[in-house]
Short mmCIF file of the C-alpha atoms (twelve columns), coordinates in Angstrom:
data_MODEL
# 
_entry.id   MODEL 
# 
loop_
_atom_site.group_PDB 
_atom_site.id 
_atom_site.type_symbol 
_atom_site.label_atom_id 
_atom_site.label_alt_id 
_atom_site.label_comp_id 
_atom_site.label_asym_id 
_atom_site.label_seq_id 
_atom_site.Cartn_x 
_atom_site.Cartn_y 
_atom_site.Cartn_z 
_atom_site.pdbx_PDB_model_num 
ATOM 1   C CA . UNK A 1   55.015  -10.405 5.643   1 
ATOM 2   C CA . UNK A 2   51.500  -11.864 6.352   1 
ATOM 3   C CA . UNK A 3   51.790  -15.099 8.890   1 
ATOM 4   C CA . UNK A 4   48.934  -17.847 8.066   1 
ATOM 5   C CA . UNK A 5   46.679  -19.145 10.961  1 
ATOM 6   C CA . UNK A 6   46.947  -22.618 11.913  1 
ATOM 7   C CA . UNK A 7   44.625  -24.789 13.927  1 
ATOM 8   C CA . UNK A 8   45.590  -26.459 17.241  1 
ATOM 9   C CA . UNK A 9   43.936  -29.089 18.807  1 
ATOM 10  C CA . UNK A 10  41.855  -27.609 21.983  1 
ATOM 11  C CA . UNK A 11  43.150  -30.331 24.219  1 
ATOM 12  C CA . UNK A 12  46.477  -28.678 23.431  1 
ATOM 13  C CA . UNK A 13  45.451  -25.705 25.237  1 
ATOM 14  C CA . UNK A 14  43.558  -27.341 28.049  1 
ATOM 15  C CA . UNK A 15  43.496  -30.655 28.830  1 
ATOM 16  C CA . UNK A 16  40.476  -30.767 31.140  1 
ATOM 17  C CA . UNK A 17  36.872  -28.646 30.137  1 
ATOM 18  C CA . UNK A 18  36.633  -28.055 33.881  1 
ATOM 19  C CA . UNK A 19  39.826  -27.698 35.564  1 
ATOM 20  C CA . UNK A 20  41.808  -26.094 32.759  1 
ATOM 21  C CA . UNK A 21  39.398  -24.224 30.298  1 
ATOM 22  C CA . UNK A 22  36.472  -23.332 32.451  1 
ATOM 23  C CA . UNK A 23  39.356  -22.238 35.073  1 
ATOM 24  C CA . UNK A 24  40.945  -20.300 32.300  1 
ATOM 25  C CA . UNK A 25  37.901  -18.970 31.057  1 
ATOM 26  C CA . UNK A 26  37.158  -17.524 34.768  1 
ATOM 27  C CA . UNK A 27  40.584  -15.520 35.172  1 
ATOM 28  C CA . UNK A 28  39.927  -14.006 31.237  1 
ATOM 29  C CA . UNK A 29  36.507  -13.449 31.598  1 
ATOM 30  C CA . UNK A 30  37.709  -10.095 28.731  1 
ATOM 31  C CA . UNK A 31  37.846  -12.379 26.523  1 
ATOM 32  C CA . UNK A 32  34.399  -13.050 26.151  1 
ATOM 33  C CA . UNK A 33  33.401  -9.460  26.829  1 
ATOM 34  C CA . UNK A 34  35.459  -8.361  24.086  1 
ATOM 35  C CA . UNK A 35  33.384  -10.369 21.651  1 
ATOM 36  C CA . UNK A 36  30.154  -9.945  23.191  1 
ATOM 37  C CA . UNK A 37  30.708  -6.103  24.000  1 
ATOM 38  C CA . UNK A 38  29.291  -6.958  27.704  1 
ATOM 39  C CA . UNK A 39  30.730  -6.114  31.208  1 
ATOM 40  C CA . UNK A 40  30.707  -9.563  32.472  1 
ATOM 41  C CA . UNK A 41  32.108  -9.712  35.813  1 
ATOM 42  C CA . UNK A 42  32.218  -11.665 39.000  1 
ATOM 43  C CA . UNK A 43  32.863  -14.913 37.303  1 
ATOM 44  C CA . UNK A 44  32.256  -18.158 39.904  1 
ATOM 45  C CA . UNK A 45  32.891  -21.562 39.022  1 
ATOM 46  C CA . UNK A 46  30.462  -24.493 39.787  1 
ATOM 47  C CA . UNK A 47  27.561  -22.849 41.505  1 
ATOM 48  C CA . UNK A 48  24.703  -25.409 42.337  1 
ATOM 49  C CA . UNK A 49  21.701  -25.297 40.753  1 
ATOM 50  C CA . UNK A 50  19.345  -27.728 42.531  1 
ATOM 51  C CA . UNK A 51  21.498  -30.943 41.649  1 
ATOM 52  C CA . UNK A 52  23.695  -29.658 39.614  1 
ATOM 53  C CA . UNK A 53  26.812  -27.814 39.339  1 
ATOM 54  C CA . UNK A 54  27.218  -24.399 36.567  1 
ATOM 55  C CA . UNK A 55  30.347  -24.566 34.810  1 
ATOM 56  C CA . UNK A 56  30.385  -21.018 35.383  1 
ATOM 57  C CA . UNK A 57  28.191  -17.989 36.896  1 
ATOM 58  C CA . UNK A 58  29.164  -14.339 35.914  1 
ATOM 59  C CA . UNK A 59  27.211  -10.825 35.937  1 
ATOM 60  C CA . UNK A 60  26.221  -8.201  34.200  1 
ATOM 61  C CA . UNK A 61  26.522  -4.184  34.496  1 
ATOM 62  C CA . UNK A 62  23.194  -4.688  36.227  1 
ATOM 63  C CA . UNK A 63  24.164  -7.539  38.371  1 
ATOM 64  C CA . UNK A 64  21.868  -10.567 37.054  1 
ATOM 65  C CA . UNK A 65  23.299  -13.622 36.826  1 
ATOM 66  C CA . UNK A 66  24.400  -15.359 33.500  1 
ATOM 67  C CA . UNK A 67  24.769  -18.667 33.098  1 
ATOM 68  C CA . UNK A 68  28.133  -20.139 31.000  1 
ATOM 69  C CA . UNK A 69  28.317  -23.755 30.128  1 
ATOM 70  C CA . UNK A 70  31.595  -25.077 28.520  1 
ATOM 71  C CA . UNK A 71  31.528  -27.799 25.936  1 
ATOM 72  C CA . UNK A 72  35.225  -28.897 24.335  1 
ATOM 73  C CA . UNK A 73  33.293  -30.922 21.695  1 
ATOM 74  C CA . UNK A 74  30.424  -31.305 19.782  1 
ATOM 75  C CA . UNK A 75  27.050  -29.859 20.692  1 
ATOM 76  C CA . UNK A 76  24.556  -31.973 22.361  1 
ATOM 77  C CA . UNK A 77  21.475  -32.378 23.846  1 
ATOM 78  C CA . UNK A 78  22.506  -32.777 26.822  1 
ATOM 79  C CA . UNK A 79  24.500  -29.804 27.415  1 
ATOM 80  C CA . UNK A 80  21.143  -27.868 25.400  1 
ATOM 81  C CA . UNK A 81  19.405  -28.932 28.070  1 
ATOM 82  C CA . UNK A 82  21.592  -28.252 31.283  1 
ATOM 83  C CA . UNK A 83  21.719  -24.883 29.491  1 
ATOM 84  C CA . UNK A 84  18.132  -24.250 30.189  1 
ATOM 85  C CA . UNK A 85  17.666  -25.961 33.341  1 
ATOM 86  C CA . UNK A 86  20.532  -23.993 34.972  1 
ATOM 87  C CA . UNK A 87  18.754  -20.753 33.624  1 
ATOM 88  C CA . UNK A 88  15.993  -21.453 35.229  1 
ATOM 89  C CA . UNK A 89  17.108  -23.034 38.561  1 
ATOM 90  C CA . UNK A 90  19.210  -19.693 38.826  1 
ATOM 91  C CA . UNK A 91  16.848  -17.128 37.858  1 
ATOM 92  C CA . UNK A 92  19.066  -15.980 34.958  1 
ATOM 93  C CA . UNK A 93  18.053  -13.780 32.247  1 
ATOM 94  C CA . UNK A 94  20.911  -14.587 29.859  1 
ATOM 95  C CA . UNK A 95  23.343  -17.949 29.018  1 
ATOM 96  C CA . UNK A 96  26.236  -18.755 27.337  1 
ATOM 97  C CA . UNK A 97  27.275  -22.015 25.368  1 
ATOM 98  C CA . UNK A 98  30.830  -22.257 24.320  1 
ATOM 99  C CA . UNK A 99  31.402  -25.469 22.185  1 
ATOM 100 C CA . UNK A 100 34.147  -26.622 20.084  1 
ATOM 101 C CA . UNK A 101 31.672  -27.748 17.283  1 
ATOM 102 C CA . UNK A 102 28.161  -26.141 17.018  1 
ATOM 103 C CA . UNK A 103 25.763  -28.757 15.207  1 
ATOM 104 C CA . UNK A 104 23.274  -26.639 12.570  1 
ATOM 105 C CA . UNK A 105 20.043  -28.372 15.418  1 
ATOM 106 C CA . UNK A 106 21.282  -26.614 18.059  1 
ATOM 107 C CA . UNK A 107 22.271  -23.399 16.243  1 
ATOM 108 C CA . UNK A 108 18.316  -23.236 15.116  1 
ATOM 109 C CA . UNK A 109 18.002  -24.387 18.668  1 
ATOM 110 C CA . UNK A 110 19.076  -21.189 20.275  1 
ATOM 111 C CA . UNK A 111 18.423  -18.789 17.768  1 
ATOM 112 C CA . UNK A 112 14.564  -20.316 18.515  1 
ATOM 113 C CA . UNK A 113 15.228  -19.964 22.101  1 
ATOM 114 C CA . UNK A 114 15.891  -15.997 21.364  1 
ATOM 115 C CA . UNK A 115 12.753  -15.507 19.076  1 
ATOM 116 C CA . UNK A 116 10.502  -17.426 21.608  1 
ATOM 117 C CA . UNK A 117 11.672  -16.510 25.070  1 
ATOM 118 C CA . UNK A 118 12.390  -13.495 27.478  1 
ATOM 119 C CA . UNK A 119 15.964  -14.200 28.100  1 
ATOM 120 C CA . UNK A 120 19.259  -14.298 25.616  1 
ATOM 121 C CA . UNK A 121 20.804  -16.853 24.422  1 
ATOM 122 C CA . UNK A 122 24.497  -16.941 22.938  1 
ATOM 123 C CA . UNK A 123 26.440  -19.975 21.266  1 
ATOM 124 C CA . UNK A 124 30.563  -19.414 20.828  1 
ATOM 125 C CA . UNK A 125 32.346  -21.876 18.802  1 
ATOM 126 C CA . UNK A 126 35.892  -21.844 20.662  1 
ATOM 127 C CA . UNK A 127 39.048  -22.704 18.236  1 
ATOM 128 C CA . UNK A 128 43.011  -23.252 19.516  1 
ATOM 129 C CA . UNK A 129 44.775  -21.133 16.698  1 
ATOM 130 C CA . UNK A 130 49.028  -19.985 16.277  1 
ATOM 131 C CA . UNK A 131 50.413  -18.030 13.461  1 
ATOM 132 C CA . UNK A 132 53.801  -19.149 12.919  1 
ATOM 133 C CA . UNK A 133 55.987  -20.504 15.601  1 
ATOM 134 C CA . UNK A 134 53.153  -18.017 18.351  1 
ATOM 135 C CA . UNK A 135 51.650  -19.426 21.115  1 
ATOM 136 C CA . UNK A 136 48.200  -21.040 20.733  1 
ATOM 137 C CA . UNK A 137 45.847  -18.924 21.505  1 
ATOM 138 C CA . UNK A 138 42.002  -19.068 21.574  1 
ATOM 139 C CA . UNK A 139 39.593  -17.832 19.138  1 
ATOM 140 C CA . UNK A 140 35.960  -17.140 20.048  1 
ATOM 141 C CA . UNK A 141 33.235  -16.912 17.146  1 
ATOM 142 C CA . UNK A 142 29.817  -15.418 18.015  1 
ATOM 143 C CA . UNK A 143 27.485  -18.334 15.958  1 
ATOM 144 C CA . UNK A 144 24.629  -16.786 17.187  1 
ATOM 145 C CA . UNK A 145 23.016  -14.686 19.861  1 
ATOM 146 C CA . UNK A 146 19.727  -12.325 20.856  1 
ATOM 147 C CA . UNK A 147 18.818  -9.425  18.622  1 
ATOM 148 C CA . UNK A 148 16.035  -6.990  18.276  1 
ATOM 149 C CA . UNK A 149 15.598  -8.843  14.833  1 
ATOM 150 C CA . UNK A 150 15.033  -11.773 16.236  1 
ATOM 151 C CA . UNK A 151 12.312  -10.627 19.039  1 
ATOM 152 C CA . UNK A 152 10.520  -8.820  16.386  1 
ATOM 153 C CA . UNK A 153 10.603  -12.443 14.787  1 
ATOM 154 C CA . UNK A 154 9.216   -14.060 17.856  1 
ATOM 155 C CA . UNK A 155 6.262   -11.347 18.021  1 
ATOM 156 C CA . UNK A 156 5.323   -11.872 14.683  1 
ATOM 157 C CA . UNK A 157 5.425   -15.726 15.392  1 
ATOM 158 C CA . UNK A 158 3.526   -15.601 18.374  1 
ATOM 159 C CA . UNK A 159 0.798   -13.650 17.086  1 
ATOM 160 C CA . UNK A 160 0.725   -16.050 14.112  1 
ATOM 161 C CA . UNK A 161 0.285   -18.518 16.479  1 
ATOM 162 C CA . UNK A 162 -2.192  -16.388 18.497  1 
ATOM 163 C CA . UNK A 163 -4.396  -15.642 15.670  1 
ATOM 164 C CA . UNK A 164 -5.871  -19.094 14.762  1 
ATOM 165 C CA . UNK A 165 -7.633  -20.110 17.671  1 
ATOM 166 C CA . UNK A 166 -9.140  -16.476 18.063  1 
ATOM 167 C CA . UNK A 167 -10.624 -16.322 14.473  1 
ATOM 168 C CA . UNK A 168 -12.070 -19.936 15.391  1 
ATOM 169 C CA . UNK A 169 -13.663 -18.822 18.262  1 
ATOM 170 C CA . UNK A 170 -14.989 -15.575 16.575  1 
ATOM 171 C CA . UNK A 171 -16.442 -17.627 13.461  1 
ATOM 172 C CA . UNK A 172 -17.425 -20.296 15.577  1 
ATOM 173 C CA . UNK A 173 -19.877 -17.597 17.444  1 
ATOM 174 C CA . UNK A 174 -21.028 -15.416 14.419  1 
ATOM 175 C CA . UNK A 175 -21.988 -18.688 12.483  1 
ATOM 176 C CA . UNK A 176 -24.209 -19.765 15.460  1 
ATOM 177 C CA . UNK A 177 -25.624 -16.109 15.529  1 
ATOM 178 C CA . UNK A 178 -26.057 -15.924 12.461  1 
ATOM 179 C CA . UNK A 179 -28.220 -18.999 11.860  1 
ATOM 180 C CA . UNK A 180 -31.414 -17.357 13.731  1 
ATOM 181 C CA . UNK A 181 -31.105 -14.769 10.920  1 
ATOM 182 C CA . UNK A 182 -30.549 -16.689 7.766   1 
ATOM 183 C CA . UNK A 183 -29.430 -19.894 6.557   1 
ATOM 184 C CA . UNK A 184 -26.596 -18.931 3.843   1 
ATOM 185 C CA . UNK A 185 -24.105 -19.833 5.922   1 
ATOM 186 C CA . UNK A 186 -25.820 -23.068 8.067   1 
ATOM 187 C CA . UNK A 187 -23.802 -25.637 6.256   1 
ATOM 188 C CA . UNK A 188 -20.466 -24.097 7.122   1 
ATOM 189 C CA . UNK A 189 -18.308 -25.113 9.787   1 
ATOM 190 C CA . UNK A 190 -15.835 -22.167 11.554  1 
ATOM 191 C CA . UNK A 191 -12.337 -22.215 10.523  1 
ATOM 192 C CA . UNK A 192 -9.251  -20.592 11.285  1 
ATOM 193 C CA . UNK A 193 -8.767  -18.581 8.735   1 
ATOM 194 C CA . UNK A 194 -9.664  -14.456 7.536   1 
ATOM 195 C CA . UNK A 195 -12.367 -15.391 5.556   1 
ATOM 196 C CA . UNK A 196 -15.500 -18.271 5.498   1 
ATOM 197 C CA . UNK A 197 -17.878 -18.300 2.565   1 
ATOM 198 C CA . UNK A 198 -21.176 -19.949 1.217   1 
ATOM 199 C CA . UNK A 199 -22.018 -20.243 -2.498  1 
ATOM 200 C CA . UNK A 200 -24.880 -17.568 -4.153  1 
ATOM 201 C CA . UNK A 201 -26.887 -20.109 -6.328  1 
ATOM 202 C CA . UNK A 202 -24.153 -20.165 -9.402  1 
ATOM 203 C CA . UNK A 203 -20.595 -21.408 -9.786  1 
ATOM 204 C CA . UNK A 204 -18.327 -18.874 -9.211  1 
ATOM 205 C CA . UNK A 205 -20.286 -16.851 -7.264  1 
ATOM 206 C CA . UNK A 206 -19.693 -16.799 -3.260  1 
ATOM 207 C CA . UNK A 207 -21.186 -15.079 -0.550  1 
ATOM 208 C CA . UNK A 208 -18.026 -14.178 1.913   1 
ATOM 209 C CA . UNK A 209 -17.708 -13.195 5.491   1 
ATOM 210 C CA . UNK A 210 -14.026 -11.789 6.158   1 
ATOM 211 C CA . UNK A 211 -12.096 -10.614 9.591   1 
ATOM 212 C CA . UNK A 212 -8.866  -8.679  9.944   1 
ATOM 213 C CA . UNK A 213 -7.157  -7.884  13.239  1 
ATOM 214 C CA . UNK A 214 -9.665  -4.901  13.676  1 
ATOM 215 C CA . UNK A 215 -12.200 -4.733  10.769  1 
ATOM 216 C CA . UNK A 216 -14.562 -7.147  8.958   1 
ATOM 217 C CA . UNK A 217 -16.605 -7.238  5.787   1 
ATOM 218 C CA . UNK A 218 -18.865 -9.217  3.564   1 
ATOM 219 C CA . UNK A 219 -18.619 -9.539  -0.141  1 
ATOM 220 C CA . UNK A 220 -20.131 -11.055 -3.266  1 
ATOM 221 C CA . UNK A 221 -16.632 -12.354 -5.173  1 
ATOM 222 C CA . UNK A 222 -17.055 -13.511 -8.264  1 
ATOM 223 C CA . UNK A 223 -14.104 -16.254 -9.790  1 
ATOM 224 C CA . UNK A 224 -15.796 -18.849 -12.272 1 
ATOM 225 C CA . UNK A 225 -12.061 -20.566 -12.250 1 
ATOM 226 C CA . UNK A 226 -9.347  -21.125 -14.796 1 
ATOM 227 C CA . UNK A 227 -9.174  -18.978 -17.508 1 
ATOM 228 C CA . UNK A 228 -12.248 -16.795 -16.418 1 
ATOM 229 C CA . UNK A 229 -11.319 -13.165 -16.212 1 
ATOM 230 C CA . UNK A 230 -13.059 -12.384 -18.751 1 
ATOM 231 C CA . UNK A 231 -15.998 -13.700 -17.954 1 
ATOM 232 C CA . UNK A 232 -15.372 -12.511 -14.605 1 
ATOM 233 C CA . UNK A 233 -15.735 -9.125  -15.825 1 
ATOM 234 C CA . UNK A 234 -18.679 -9.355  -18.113 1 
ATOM 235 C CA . UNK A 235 -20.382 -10.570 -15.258 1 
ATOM 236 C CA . UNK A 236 -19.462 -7.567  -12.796 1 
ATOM 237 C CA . UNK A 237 -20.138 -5.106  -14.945 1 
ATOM 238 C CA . UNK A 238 -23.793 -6.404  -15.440 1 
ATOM 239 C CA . UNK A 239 -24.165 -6.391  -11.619 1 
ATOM 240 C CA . UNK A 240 -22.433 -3.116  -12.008 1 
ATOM 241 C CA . UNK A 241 -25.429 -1.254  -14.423 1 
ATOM 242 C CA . UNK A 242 -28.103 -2.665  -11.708 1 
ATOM 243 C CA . UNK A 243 -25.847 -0.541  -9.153  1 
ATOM 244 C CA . UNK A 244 -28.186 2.368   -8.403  1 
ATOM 245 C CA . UNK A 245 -31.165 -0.563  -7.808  1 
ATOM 246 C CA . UNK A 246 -28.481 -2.866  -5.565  1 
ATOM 247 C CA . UNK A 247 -27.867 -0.064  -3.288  1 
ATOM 248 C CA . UNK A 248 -31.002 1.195   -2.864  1 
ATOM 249 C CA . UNK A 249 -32.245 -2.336  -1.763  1 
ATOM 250 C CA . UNK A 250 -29.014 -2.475  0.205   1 
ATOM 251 C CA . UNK A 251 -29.393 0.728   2.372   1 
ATOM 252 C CA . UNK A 252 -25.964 2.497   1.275   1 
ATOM 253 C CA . UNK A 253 -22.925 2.785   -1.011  1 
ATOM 254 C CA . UNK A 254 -21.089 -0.870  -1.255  1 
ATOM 255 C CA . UNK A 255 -17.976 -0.861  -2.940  1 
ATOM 256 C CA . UNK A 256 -17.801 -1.715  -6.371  1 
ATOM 257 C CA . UNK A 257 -14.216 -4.262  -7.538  1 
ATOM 258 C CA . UNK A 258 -13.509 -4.582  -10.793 1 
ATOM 259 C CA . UNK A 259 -9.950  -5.406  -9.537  1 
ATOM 260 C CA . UNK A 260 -8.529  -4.495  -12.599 1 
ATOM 261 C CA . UNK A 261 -5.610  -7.090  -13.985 1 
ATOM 262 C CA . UNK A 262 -6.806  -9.833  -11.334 1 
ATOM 263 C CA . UNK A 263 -8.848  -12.660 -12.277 1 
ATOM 264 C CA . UNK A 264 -11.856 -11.990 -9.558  1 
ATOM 265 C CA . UNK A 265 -13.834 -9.524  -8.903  1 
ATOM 266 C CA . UNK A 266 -15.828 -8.339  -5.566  1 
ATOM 267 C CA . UNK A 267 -18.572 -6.140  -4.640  1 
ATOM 268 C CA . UNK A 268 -18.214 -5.433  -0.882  1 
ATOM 269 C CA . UNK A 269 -18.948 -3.796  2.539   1 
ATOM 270 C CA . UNK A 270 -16.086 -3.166  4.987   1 
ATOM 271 C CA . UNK A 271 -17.602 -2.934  8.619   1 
ATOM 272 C CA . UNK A 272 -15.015 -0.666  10.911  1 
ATOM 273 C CA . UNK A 273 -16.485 -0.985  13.846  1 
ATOM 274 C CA . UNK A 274 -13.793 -3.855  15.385  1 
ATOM 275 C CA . UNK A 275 -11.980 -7.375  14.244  1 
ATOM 276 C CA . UNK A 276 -11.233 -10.704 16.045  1 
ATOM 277 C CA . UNK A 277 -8.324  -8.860  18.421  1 
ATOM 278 C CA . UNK A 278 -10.971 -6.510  19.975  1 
ATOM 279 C CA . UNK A 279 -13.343 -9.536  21.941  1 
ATOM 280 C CA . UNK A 280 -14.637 -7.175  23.653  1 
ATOM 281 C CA . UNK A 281 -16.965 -5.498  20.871  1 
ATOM 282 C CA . UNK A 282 -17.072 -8.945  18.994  1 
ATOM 283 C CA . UNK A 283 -21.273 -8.738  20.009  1 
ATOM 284 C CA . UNK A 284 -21.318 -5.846  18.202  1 
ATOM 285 C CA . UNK A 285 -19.176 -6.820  15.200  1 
ATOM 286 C CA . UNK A 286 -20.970 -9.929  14.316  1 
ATOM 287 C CA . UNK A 287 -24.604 -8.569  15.071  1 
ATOM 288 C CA . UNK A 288 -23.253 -5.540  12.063  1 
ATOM 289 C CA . UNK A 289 -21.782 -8.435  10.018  1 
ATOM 290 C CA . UNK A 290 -24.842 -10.786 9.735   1 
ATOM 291 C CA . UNK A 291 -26.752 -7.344  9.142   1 
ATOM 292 C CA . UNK A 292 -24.684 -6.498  6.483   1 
ATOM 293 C CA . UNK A 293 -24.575 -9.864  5.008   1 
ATOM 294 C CA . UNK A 294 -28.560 -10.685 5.214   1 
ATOM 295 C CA . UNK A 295 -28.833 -7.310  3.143   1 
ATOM 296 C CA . UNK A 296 -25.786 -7.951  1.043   1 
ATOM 297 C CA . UNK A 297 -27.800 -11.190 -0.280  1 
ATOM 298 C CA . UNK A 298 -31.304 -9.538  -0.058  1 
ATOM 299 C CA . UNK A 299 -29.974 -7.078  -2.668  1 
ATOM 300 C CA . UNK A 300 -28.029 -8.620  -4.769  1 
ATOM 301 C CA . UNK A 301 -29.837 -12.579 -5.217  1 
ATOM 302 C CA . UNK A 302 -32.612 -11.454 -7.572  1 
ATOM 303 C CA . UNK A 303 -29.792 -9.940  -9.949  1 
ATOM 304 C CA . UNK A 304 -28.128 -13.113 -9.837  1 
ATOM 305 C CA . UNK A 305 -30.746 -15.006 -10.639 1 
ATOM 306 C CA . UNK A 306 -31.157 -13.376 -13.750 1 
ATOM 307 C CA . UNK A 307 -27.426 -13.260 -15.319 1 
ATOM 308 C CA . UNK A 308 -27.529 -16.098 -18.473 1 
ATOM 309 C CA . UNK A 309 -24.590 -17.555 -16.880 1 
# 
């Protein structure tokens, strides 16, 4: 025979957060280490931190401190935010919010706190369950807590975020360079982005600077819009048959796009030399990007000029 859980009330199992769960929760400190697979030990109750009081402070194998704050209810804000002062006040590298009812904010809340921080963050959900005439008992649910998943995720998210500003600065400083060499790209402001571009003399035809992690390049792409692939490719191919006389004028191989079953196509020159992470070489990356570019354009305008487009 197979007995069917019920749910109890918590405040049938303690009456008090403090003085009856957080008391319980420090003489079956197991409990929690059976769900989290931890060795939590040492459990104190109401440690100070500055001006306030930890509902409880344990350790782990290595003997840091982790902070536990008990909530019998709904999340809050309030209790969010103790969380993280106490962690900080106490020099902890790891906390732990039982509630009785996680809101979805403050699961998104922790599971941010975990992507986007050096310590770990768990959230419980704590239930009062009996099957059959059985004591209650407690049931802890792990709702959410640190994983290797989740700092790859916060890597990923801070070099997202890191990125921006650094291809600014780098575009910002090769357009100003730039300018005492030609004036292609004069009109155009920096942005954040991989790739800034100026228009060759036709629609559909643009003159592109571009900037990976650690490699540029500059490139003639060719998209006359909607519907143009075509078109697109009549085009490239008559740049293609002036190839021999476009390189020459160029000073070596460029590489030749057709991008087959794509509506563009690009003729280009990939300079190895660095990107926007390596700051340190950036002098030498834009002074072989402008090169490239002025020489890109130098060999490759007169040809334009003359497509019946």
């Amino acid at each position: 025979m197979i007995g069917k859980i019920e749910r109890v009330p918590l405040r049938d199992l303690w009456k008090h957060e403090a003085y009856d769960f957080t008391a319980w929760l420090q003489d079956n400190i197991d409990v929690l280490n059976d769900v989290l697979g931890l060795s939590l030990s040492n459990p104190e109750r109401e440690q100070s931190a500055g001006s306030f009081n930890v509902d409880l402070v344990a350790e782990d194998e290595a003997g840091n401190p982790v902070i536990i704050e008990n909530q019998l209810e709904k999340s809050d804000h309030n209790h969010l935010g103790k969380l993280i002062t106490y962690l900080t006040a106490i020099g902890a590298k790891a906390a732990i919010w039982i509630v009785a009812d996680p809101r979805p904010e403050h699961v998104g809340a922790i599971s941010w706190l975990n992507e986007s921080s050096s310590a770990n963050f768990y959230l419980f959900k704590v239930e009062g369950i009996r099957i059959g005439d059985s004591e209650p008992a407690p049931l802890l649910t792990l709702i959410v807590g640190p994983s290797e998943e989740s700092r790859e995720v916060g890597e990923k998210k801070k070099e997202m975020a890191e990125r921006y500003p650094l291809r600014y600065k780098f575009w910002n400083e090769l357009l100003e360079k730039a300018k005492e060499k030609t004036k292609l790209h004069a009109a155009i402001s920096p942005g954040q982005y991989g790739w800034i571009g100026a228009g060759a003399g036709k629609r559909g035809f643009g003159f592109n600077y571009g900037v990976t992690k650690h490699g540029g390049q500059v490139e003639l792409y060719i998209d006359r819009g909607k519907d143009s692939e075509d078109e697109n490719k009549i085009i490239f191919d008559e740049l293609f048959s002036q190839k021999e006389e476009v390189e020459k004028v160029f000073g070596e191989p460029l590489k030749w796009e057709r991008l087959e079953g794509k509506r563009a196509c690009r003729i280009s020159k990939r300079i190895e030399i660095g990107g926007y992470r390596d700051e340190d070489k950036w002098p030498e990356v834009r002074e072989a990007m402008i090169d490239a570019m002025c020489r890109l354009e130098k060999s490759l305008k007169p040809h334009i000029s003359k497509l019946k487009v």
